[in-house]
C-alpha positions as CSV (number, residue, x, y, z in Angstrom):
1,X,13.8,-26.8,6.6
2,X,11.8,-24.4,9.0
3,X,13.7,-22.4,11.3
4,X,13.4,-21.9,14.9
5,X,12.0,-18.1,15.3
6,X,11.4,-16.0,18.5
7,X,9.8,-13.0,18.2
8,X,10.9,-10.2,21.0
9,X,8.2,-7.9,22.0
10,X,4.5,-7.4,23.4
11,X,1.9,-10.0,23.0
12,X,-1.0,-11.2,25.2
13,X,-2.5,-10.8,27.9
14,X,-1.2,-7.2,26.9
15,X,-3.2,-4.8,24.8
16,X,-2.5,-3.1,21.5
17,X,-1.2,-3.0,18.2
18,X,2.0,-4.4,18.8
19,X,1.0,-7.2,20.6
20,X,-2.1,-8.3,17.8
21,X,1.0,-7.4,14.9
22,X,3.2,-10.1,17.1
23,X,1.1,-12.7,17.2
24,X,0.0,-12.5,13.5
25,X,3.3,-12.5,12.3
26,X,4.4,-15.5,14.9
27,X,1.1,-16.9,13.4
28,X,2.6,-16.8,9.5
29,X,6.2,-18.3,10.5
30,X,4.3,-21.2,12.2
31,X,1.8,-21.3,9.3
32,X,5.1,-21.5,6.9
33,X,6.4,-24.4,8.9
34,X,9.0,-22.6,11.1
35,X,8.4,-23.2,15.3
36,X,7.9,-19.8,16.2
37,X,7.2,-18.0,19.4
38,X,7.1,-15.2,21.5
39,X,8.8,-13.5,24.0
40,X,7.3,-11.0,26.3
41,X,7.4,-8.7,28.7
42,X,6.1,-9.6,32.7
43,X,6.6,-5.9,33.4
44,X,6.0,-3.5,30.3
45,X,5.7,-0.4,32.0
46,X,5.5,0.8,35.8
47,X,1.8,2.0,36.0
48,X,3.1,4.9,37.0
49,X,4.0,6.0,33.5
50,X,1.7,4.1,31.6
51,X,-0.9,6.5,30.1
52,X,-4.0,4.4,29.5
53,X,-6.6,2.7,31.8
54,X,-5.0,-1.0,31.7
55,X,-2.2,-2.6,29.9
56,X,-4.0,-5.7,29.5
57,X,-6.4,-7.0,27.0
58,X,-9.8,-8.6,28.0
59,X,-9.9,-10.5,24.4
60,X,-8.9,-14.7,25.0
61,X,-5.4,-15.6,24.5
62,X,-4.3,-16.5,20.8
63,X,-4.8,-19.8,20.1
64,X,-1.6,-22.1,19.1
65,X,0.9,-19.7,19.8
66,X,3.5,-19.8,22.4
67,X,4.3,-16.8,24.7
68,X,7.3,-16.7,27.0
69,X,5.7,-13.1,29.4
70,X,9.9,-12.7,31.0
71,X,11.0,-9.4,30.2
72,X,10.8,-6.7,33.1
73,X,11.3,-3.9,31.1
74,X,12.8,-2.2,34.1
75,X,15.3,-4.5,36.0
76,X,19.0,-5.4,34.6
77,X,19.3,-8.4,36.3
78,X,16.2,-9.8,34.5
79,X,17.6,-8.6,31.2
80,X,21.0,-10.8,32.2
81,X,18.7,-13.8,32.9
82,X,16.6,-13.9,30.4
83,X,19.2,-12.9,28.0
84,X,21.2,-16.1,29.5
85,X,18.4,-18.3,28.9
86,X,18.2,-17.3,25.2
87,X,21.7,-17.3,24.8
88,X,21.4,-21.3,25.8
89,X,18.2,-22.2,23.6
90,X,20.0,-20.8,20.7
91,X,17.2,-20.3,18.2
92,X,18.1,-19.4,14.4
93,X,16.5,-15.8,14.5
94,X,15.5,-13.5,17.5
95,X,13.1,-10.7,16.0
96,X,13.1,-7.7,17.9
97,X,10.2,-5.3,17.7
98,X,11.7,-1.4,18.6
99,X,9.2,1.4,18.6
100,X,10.5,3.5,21.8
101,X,14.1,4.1,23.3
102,X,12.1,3.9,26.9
103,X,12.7,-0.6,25.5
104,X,16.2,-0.1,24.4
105,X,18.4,-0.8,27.5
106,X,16.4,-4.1,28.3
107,X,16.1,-5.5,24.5
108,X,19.8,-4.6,24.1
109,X,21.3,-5.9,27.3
110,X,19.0,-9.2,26.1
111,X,20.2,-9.2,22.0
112,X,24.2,-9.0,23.3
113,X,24.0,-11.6,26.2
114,X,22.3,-14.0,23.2
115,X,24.5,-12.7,20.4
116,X,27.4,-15.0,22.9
117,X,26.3,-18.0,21.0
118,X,27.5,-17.3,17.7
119,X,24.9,-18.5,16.5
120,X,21.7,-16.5,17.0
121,X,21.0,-13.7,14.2
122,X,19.5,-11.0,15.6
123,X,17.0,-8.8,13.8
124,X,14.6,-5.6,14.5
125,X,11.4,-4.4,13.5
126,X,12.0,-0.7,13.6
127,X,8.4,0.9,13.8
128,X,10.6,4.1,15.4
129,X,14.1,5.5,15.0
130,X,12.7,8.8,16.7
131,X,9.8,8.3,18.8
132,X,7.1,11.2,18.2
133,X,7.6,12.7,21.8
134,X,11.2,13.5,22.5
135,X,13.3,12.5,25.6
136,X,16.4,13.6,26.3
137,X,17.8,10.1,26.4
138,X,16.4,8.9,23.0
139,X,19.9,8.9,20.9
140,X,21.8,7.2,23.7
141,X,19.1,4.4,23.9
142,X,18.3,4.3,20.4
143,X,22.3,3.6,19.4
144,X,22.8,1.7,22.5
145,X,19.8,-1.1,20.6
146,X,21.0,-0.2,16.7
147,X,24.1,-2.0,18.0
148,X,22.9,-4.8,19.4
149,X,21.3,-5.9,16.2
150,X,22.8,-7.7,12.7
151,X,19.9,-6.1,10.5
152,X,16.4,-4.1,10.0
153,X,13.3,-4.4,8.6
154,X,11.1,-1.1,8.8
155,X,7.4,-0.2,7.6
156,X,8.0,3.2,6.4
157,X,10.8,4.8,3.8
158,X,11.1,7.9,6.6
159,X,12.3,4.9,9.4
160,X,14.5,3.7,6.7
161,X,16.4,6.6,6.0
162,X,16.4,7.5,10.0
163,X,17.8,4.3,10.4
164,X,20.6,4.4,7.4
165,X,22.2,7.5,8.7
166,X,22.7,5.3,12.3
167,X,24.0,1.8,10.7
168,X,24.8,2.0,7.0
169,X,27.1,-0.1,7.1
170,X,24.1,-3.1,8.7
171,X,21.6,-4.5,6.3
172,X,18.0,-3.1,6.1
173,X,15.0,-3.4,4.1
174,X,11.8,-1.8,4.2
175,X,8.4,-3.5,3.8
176,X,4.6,-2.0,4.0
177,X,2.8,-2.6,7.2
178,X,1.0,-5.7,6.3
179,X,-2.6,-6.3,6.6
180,X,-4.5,-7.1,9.8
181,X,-6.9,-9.6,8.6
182,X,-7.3,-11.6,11.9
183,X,-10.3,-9.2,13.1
184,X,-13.4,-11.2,11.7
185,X,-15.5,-10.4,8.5
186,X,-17.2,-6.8,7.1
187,X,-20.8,-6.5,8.5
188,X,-23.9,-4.9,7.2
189,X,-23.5,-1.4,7.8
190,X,-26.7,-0.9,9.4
191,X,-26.6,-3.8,11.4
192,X,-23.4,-2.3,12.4
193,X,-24.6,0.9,13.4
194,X,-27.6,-0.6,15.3
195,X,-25.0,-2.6,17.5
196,X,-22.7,0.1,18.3
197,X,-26.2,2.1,19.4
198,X,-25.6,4.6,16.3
199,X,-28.6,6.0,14.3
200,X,-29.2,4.0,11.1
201,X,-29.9,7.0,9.2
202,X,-26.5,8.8,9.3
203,X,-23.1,8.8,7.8
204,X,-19.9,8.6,10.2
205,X,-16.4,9.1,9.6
206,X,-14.0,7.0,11.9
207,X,-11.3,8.3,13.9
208,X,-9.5,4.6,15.7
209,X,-7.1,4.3,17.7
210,X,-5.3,5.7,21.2
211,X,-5.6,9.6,21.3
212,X,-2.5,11.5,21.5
213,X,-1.2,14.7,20.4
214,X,0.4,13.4,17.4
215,X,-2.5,11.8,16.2
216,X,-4.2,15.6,15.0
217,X,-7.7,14.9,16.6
218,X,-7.4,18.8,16.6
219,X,-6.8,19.1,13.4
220,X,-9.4,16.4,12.2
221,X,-12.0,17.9,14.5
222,X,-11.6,21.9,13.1
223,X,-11.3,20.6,9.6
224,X,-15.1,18.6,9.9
225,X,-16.2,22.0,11.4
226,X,-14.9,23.6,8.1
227,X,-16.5,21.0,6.0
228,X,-19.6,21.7,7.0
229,X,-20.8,18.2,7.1
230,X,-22.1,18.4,10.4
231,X,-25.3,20.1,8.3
232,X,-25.8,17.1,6.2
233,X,-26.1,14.5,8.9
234,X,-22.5,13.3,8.9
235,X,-20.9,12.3,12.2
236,X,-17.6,12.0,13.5
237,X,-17.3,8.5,15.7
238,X,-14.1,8.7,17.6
239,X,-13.3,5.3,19.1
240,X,-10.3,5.3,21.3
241,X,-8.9,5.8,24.7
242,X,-7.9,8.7,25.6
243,X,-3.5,8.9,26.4
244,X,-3.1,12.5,27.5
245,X,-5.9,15.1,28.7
246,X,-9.3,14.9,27.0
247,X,-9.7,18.5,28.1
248,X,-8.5,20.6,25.4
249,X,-10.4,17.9,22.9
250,X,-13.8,18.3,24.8
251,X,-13.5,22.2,24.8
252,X,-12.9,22.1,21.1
253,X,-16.0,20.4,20.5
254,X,-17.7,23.2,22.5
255,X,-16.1,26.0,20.9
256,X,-16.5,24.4,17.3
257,X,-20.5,23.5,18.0
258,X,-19.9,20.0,17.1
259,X,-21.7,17.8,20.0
260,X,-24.5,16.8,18.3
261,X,-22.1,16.0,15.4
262,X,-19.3,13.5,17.7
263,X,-19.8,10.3,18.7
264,X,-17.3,9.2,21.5
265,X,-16.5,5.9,22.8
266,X,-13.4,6.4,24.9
267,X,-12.7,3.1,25.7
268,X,-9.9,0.5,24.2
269,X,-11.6,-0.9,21.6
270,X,-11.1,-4.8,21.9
271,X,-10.3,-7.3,19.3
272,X,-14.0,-8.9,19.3
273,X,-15.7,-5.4,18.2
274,X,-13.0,-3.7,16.2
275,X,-15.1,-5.1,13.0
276,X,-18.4,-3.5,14.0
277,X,-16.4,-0.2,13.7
278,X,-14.7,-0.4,10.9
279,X,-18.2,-1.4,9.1
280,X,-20.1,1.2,10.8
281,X,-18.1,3.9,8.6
282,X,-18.1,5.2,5.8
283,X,-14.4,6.3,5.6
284,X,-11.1,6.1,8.0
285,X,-9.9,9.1,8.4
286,X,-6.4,9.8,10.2
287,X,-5.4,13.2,10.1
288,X,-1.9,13.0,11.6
289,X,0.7,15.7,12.6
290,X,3.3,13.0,12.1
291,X,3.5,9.4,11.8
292,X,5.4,6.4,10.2
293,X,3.2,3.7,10.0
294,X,-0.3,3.0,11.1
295,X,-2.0,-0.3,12.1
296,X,-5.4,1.5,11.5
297,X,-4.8,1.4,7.9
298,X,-4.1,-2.1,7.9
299,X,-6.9,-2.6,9.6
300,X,-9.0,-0.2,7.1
301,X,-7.4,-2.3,4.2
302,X,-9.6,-5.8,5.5
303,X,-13.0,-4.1,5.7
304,X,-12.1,-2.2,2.2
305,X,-12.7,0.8,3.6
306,X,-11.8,4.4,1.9
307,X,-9.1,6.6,3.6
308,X,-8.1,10.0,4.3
309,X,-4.7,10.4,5.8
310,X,-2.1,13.4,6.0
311,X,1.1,13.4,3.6
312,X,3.3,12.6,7.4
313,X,5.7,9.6,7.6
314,X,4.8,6.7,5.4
315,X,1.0,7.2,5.0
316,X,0.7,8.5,1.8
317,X,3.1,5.3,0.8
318,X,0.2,3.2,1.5
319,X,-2.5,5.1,0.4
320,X,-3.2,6.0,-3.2
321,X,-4.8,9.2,-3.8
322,X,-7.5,9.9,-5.4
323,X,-7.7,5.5,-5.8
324,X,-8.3,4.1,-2.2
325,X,-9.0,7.7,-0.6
326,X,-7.0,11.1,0.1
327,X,-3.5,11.6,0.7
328,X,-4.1,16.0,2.3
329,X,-2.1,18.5,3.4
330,X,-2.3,18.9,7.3
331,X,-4.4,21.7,6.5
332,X,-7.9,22.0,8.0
333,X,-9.1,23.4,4.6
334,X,-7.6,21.3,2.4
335,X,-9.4,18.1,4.5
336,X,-12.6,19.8,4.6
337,X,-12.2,20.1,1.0
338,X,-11.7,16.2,0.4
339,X,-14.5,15.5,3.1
340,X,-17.2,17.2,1.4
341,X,-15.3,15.7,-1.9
342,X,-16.2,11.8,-0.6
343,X,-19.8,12.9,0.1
344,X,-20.6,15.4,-2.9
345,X,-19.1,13.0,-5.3
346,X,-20.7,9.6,-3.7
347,X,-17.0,8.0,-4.1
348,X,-17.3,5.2,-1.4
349,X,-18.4,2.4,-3.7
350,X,-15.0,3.5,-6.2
351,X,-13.1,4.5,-3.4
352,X,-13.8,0.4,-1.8
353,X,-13.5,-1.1,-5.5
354,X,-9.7,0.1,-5.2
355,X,-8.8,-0.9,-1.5
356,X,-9.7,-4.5,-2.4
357,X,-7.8,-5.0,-5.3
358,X,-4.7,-2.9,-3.8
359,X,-4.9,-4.1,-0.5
360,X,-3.1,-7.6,-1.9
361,X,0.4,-5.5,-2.0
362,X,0.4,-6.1,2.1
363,X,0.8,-9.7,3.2
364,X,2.3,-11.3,5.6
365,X,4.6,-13.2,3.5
366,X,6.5,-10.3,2.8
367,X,7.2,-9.6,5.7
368,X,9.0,-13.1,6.2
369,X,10.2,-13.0,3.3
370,X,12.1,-9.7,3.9
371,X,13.3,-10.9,7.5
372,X,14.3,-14.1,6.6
373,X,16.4,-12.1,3.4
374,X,18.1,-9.5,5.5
């Protein structure tokens, strides 16, 4: 007998991994026969400390999927009300997406009003324990949510064991980030140049995604100097928006001689052109300073694309090395190494061969599976 299911966290009209990761999963429970939907936020963040261009996506709304947009992520009384209403509709299981403490006193103030009804079980997503920039309220949040919640599903064994030393005594399981396969079909590579305005005739490397410190476009960007590849017409295409200064990135560039060799498109890449991207490249590379997860991956996974990533967090969990791509050091040499590796060595067509066979250990049903277990 299917369950009802409601899903706390981002979804459309706003932007971004979360939300696409949301409606996916609220899109397997409905697919699985449960009545699933979505609650989200009215308010996500005051502009003012939003670092982006726009929280909101210009891609259609999801089709067959229900979204409740109630949370103001920055009023109490809101979190009493809404909390209240849930509390009355009673669903089986509230699944609560955490991946920043800034969340924690509204999605906890909303999981205890609900937990009232004995009867609602109340579960978390943990993308974060520890967010990757530090606040000085982060434990005090972080606790103040952990507590709220009966049990924990993460997508990395370094969440896990963050988590564990908060709540042993509350049930958790971890589970790979599952595949994003809801961003169309893999194109012809040149076709796929020639849309995104790229020259046919050279190779590109992909940098996707948001652009923040954490991220190591630094380090990505000094190790393709060291490679050398910018001598054997290989580009860097860096598709994402900017979230801190692009100063020190654009100096870099200079200093490192590489603007003939970069291709920027600074813009939030939107759902309807991720594919044209992904099958523009000839590898994903995310060279990381730290991490748990990553939705790129996933999203590298559909199009069967190679991978470089840094041994931070749970990438190398996902990524075999030497099999789909490279699992390096965070060491510009070391990357430059595996770079000039992928090209010397022609390993795309092996490297391609692997990701579609392995990428079958990431589905969705896992992911319910392990929710519905915990």
């Amino acid at each position: 007998m299917g369950k009802r299911i409601v899903i706390v966290g981002p979804a459309w009209p706003l932007r971004g991994g979360l939300s696409t990761y949301n409606e996916r999963l609220c899109k397997a429970f409905n697919d699985a026969g449960h009545d699933c939907s979505i609650l989200s936020f009215s308010l996500q963040y005051p502009s003012v400390l939003f670092p982006g261009k726009t929280q909101y996506s210009s891609d259609p709304a999801p089709e067959n999927i229900s979204i409740d947009t109630a949370i103001n992520s920055v009023n109490p009384l809101n979190w009493l009300s809404v909390g209240n209403r849930y509390r009355k509709l009673a669903p089986d299981l509230m699944v609560f997406r955490y991946w920043m403490p800034f969340m924690a006193p509204a999605l906890g103030s909303i999981a205890r009003r609900v937990h009232k009804n004995g009867h609602t079980r109340l579960l978390a997503i943990a993308d974060n324990i520890y967010p990757h920039e530090k606040h000085f309220y982060d434990q005090a949040c972080t606790n103040y949510f952990v507590n709220s919640m009966d049990g924990f599903m993460t997508m990395s064994q370094s969440v896990l064991k963050d988590l564990q030393t908060l709540v042993p005594q509350k049930p958790s399981q971890y589970v790979p980030h599952p595949m994003y396969d809801n961003f169309g079909a893999l194109q012809d590579k040149t076709a796929a140049k020639q849309a995104l305005g790229l020259d046919p005739a050279k190779h590109y490397l992909l940098f996707f995604g948001f652009i923040r410190q954490y991220k190591g476009l630094d380090l990505l960007l000094k190790s393709f100097a060291a490679s050398g590849l910018k001598d054997r017409n290989v580009c860097l295409l860096i598709a994402g928006e900017y979230y801190e200064d692009s100063a020190p990135y654009k100096a870099l560039i200079k200093d490192l001689d590489l603007q003939h060799a970069v291709v920027e498109r600074n813009d939030f890449i939107p759902n309807g052109e991720v594919a044209t991207y992904f099958s523009a490249c000839d590898m994903v590379v995310q060279t990381y300073h730290s991490a748990t997860q990553s939705g790129v991956t996933q999203i590298a996974y559909h199009f069967n694309k190679p991978m470089l990533v840094t041994d931070v967090g749970g990438l190398a969990e996902t990524v075999p090395h030497n099999e789909v791509g490279y699992v390096c050091a965070k060491d510009e040499h070391v990357i430059a190494t595996a770079l000039n590796d992928f090209y010397d060595n022609a390993r795309e067509s092996a490297f391609s061969s692997h990701a579609r066979t392995f990428k079958q250990n990431f589905s969705w049903d896992k992911v319910m599976d392990a929710l519905l277990g915990v």
